[in-house]
C-alpha positions as CSV (number, residue, x, y, z in Angstrom):
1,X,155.6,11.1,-20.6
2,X,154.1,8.6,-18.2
3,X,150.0,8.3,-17.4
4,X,148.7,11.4,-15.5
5,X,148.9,10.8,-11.9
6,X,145.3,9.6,-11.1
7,X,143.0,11.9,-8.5
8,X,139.5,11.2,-10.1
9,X,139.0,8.0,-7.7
10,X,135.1,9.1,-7.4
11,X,134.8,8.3,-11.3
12,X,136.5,4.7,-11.2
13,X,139.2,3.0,-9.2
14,X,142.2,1.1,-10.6
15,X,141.8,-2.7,-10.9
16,X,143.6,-4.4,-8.5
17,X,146.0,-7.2,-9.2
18,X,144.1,-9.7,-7.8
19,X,140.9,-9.0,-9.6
20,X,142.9,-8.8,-12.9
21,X,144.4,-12.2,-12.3
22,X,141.1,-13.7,-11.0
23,X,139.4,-12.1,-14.1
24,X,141.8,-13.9,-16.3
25,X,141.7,-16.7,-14.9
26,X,138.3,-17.5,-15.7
27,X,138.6,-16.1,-19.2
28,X,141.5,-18.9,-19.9
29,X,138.7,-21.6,-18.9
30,X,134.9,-20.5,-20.5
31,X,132.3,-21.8,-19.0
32,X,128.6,-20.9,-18.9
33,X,127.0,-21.8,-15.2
34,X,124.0,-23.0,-16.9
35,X,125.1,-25.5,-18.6
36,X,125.4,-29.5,-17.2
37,X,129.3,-30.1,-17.5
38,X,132.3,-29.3,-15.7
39,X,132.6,-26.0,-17.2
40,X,129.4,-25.1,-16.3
41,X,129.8,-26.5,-12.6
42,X,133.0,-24.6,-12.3
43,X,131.7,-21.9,-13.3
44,X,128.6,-21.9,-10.7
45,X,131.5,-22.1,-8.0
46,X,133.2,-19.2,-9.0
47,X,129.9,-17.0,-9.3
48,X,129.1,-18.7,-5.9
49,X,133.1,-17.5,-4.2
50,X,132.3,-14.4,-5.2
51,X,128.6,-14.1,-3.8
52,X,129.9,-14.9,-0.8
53,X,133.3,-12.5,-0.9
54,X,130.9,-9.9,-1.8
55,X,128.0,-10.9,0.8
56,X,131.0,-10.5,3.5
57,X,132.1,-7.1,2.6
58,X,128.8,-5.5,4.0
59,X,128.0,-8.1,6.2
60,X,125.0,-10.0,4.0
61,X,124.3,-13.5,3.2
62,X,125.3,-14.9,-0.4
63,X,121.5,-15.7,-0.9
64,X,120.5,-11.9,-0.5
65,X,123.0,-10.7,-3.1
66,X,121.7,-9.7,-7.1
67,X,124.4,-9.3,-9.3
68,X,123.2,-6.6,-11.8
69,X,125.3,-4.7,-14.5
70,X,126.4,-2.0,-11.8
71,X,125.1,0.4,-9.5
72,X,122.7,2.0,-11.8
73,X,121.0,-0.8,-12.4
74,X,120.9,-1.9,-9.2
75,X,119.2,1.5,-7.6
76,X,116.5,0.8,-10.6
77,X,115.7,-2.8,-9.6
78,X,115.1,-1.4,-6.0
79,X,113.5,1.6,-6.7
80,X,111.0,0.5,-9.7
81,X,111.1,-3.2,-8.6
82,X,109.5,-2.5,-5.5
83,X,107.3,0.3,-7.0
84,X,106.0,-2.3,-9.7
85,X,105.1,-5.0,-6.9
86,X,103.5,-1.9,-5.0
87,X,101.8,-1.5,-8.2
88,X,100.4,-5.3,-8.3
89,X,98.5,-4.6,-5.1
90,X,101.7,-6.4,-2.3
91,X,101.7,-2.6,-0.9
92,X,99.1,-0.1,-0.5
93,X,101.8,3.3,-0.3
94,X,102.5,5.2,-3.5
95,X,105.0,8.1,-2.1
96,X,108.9,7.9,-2.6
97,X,111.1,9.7,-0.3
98,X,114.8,10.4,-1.9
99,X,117.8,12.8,-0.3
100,X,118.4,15.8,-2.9
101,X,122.0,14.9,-3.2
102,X,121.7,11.4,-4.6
103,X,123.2,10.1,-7.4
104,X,120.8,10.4,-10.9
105,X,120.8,6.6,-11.0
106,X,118.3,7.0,-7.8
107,X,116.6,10.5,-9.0
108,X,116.0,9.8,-12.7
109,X,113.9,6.3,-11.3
110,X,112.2,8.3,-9.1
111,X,111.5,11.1,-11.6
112,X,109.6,8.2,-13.5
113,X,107.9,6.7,-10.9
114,X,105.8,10.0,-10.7
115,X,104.9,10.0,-13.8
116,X,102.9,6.6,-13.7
117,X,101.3,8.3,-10.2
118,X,103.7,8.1,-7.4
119,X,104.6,10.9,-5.7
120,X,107.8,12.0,-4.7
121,X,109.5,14.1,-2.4
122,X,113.5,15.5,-2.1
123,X,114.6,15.6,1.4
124,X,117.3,18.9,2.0
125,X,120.9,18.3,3.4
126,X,122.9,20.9,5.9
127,X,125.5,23.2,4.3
128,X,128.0,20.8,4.3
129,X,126.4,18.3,2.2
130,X,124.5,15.5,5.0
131,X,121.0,15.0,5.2
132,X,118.7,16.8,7.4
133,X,117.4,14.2,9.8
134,X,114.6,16.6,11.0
135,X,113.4,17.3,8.0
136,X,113.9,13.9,6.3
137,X,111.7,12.4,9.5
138,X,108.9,15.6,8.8
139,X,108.3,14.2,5.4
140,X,107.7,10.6,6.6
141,X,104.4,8.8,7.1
142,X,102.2,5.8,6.6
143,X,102.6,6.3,2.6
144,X,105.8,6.1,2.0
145,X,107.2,2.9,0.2
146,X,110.7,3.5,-0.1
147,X,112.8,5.9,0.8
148,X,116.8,6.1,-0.7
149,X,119.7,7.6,1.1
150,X,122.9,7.3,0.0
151,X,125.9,6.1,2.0
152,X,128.7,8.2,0.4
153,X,128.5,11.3,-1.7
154,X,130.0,11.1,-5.1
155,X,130.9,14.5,-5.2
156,X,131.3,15.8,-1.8
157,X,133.0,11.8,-0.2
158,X,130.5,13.4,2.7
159,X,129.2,10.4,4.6
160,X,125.4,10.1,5.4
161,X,123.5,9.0,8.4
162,X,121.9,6.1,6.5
163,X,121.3,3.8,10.0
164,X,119.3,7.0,11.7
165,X,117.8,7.7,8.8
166,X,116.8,4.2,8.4
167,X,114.9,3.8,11.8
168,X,112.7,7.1,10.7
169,X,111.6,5.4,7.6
170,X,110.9,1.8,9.3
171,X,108.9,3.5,12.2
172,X,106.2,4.7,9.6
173,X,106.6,1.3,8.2
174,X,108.8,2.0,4.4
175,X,111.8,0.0,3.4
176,X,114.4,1.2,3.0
177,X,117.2,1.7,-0.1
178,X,121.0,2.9,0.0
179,X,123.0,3.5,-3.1
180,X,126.9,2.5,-1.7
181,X,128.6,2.8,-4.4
182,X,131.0,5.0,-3.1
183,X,131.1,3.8,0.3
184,X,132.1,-0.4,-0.2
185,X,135.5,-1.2,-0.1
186,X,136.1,2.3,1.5
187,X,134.5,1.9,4.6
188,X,132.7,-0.8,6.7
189,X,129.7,-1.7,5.9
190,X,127.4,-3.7,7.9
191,X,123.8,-3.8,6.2
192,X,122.9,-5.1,9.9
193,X,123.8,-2.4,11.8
194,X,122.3,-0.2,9.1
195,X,119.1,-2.1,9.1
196,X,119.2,-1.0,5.3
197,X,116.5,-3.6,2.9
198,X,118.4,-2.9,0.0
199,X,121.9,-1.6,-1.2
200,X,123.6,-1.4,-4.5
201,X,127.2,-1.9,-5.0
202,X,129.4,-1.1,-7.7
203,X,132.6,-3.2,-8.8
204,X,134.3,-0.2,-10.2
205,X,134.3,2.1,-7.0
206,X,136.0,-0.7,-5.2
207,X,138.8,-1.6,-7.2
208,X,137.2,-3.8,-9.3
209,X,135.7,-4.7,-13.0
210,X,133.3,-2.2,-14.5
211,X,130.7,-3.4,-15.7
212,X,129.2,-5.0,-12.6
213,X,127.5,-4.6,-9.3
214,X,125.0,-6.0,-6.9
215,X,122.1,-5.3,-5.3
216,X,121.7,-6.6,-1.8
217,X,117.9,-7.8,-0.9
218,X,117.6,-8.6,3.1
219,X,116.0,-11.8,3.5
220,X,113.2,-10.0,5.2
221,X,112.5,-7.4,2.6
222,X,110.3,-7.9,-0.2
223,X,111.5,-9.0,-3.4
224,X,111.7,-6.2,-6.7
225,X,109.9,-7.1,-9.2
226,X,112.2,-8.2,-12.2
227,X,113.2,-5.3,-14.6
228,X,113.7,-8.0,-17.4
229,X,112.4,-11.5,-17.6
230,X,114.5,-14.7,-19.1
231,X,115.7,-17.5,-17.8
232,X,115.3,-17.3,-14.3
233,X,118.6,-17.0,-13.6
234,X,119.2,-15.9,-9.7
235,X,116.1,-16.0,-8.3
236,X,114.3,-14.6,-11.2
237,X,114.8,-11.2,-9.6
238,X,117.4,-10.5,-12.4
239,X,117.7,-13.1,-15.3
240,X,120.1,-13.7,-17.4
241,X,123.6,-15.6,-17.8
242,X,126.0,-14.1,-15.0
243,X,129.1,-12.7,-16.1
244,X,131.1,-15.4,-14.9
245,X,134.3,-13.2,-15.3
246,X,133.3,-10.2,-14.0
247,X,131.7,-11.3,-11.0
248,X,134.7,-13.6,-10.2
249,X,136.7,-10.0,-10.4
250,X,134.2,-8.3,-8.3
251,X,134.7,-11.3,-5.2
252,X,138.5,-10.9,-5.0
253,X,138.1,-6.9,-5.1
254,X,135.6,-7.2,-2.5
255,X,138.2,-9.9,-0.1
256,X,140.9,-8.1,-0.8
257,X,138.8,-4.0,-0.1
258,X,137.6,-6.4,3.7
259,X,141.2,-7.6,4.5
260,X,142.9,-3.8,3.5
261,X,139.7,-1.7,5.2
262,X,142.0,-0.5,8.0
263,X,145.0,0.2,6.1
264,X,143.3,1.4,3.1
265,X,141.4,4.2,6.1
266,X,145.0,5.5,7.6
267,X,146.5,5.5,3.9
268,X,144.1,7.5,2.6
269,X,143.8,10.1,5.6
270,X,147.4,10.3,5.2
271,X,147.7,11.3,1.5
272,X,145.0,13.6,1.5
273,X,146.4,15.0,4.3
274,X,150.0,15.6,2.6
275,X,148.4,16.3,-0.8
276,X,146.3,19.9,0.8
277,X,149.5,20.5,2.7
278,X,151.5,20.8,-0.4
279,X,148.6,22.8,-2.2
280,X,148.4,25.0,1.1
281,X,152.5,25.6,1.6
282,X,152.3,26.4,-2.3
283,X,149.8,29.2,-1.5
284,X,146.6,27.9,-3.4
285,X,143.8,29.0,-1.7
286,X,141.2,27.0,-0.7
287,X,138.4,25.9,1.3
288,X,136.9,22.6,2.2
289,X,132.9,22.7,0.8
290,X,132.2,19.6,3.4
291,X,133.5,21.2,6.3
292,X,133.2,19.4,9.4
293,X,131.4,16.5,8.0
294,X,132.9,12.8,7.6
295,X,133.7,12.1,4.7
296,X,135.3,8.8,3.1
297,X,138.9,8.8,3.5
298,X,141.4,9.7,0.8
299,X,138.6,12.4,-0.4
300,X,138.3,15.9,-0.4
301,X,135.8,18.5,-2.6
302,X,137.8,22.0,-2.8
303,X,136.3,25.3,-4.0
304,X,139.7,27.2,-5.1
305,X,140.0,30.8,-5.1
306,X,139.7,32.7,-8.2
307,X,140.7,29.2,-10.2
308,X,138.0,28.2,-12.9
309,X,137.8,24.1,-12.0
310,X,137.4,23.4,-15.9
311,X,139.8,25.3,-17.1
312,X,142.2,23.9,-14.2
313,X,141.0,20.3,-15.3
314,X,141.8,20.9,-18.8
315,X,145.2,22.7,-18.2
316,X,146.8,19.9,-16.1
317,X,145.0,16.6,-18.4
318,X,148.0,15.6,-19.4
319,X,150.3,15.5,-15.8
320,X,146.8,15.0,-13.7
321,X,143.6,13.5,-13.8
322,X,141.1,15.8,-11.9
323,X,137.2,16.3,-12.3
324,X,134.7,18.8,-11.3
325,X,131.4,16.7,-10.5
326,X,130.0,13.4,-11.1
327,X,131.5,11.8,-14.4
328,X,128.0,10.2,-14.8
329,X,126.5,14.1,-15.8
330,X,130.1,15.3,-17.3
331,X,129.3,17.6,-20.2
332,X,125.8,19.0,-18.7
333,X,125.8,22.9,-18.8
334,X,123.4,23.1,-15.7
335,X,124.8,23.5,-12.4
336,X,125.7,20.2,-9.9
337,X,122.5,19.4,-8.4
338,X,124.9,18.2,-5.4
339,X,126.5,21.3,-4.8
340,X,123.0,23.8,-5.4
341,X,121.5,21.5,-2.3
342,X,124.3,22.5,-0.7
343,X,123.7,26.1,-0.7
344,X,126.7,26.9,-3.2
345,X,125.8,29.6,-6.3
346,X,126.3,28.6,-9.5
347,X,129.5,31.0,-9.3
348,X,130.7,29.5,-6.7
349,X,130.2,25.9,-8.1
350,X,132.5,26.9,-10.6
351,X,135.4,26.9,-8.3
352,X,134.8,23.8,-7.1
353,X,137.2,20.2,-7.9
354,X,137.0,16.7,-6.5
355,X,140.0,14.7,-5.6
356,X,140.3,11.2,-4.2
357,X,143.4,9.4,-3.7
358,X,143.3,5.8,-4.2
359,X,145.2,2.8,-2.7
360,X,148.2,2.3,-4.8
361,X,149.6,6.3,-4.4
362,X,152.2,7.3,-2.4
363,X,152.8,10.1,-0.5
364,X,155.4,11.6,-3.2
365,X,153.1,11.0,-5.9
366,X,150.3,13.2,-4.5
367,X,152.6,15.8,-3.7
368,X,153.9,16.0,-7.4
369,X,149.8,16.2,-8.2
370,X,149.7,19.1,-6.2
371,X,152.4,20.8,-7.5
372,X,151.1,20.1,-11.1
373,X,147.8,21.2,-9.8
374,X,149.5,25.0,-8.0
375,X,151.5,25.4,-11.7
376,X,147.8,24.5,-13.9
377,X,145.9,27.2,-11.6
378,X,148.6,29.8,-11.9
379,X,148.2,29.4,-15.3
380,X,144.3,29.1,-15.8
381,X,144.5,32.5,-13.8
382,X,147.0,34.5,-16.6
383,X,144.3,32.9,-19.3
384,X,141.6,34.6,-17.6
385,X,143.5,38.3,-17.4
386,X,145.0,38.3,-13.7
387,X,147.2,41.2,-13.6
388,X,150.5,39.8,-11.9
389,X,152.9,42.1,-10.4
């Protein structure tokens, strides 16, 4: 039997061929940027490339990227390294503003920054999973800090209005954060026309290395306070020796997601497209939870009829890889925090799959998936005691 046929594109991403060759590449040649040699100048040039392949896939300047470890840690450095400087007397606001659909990496931070006295509050989204701009703007004012919005949903693909929501927070004078892990490499980004301060990126999410990301810091916005102290390694924002490897993975990820952004779009449209065509012409019901809302292409977040999602994930492992929420909370017995600010019951939720096709499918392959996918539900019904006539 060959490898499942991959759907679970909101978990990771395959590595693309040139990030495995440029990661190689620098593996076959060590060098620490640090040090005073040729390696070491070699390898400052490679971490430089891809600072600035990154910087141009949202539009940034090299000087106002971090590389951090990935996403999570970059939503920490913005969140608590701007709370800690607010802390140090640079801002007199102690109140967080954060969308209730965001990923944990930007909820747990918040969580602890209102334990050491901030306060924080959840902004709602609409039915479909987008934030409520009315209500988001009703809980601003002149003591808010920060507020975080993310660009892409990791479990819905639903895509949120971070540029209006943006404006709100700087007219009460906040900064403002957005977690685009799921967006970069997907769709454009432009942290201008955003007018974001800061945005964390993830390798992994856009055909890249895991085990990396960035976090870019406008040139106008305040700097985070480091989370760790060292050597002062770029900018002393986030110290350490820079994974010379990794990063150089990250940069030809990032120049190849800027040259395919087009192609990548109508490719994705297209096998989703086929892929809920099959599953509808196979009679598997089902209904979009998004509904009208944008969403990043390729994606699509399905409650199924009378079809336990677990038990449909684990019946078709082995010919497809499917999930049911964020793989960053898999195994939690509580409901999706995503899809109960949505408005769906914890019955419901159950129901409910996320599928994203990635760049190197095809059209045939998807199809197969959804055949795979009609056969495992028919079957997860008979387990649960479906009389068929």
């Amino acid at each position: 039997m060959g490898a499942p046929i991959y759907l679970d594109g909101f978990a990771t991403l395959p590595l693309s061929p040139e990030a495995r060759s440029a990661i190689l590449s620098v593996w076959d040649h060590p060098g620490n940027a640090g040090s005073p040699n040729a390696a070491g100048e070699r390898a400052a040039g490679i971490i430089a490339d891809g600072r600035a392949e990154v910087a141009a896939l949202i539009g940034a300047a090299p000087g106002e990227i971090i590389f951090t470890s990935g996403a999570t840690e970059a939503n920490n450095l913005a969140l608590l390294g701007v709370a800690q400087s607010a802390v140090k007397g640079e801002f007199d606001r102690k109140r967080i503003v954060v969308s209730a659909v965001e990923h944990k990496a930007v909820l747990e931070p918040a969580r602890m920054l209102e334990k050491q006295g901030f306060s924080v509050s959840i902004a709602p989204v609409d039915r479909e999973g987008r934030l409520d701009l009315a209500a988001f703007e009703d809980l601003l004012g002149d003591d808010v800090l920060i507020a975080s919005v993310m660009l892409v949903n990791n479990e819905t693909g639903v895509i949120q209005p971070v540029a209006e929501a943006a404006a709100l927070v700087h007219a009460v004078g906040g900064l403002m954060h957005s977690d685009a892990a799921q967006a970069a490499g997907k769709i454009a980004i432009d942290v201008l026309d955003l007018d974001v301060d800061y945005l964390s990126l993830s390798a992994h999410k856009c055909y890249g290395p895991m085990g990396v990301g960035a976090l870019y810091v406008g040139a106008h916005a305040p700097k985070p306070m480091p989370l760790v102290h060292g050597g002062g390694q770029q900018y002393a924002v986030r110290p350490g020796t820079e994974p010379v490897a990794l990063i150089a993975g990250f940069g030809a990820a990032a120049k190849v997601a800027r040259s395919r952004l087009e192609g990548d779009d109508c490719h994705g449209r297209l096998l989703i497209c086929k892929l809920l065509e099959r599953l509808a012409s196979r009679q598997l019901r089902f209904s979009r939870i998004t509904g009208d809302a944008a969403v990043v292409p390729g994606s699509a977040a399905l409650q199924l009829a009378d079809v336990d999602a677990d038990q449909l994930c684990v019946t078709v492992a082995r010919d497809v890889s499917l999930s049911t929420g964020s793989a960053c909370t898999s195994g939690q017995i509580k409901q999706s925090h995503v899809l109960e600010a949505i408005g769906i019951s914890e019955d419901d939720a159950r129901h409910v799959i996320r599928i994203f096709c990635h760049r190197y499918q095809d059209v045939d392959e998807v199809e197969a998936a959804a055949d795979r996918i009609v056969a495992a539900a028919d079957q997860s019904r008979l387990a649960a005691g479906e009389v068929r006539q």
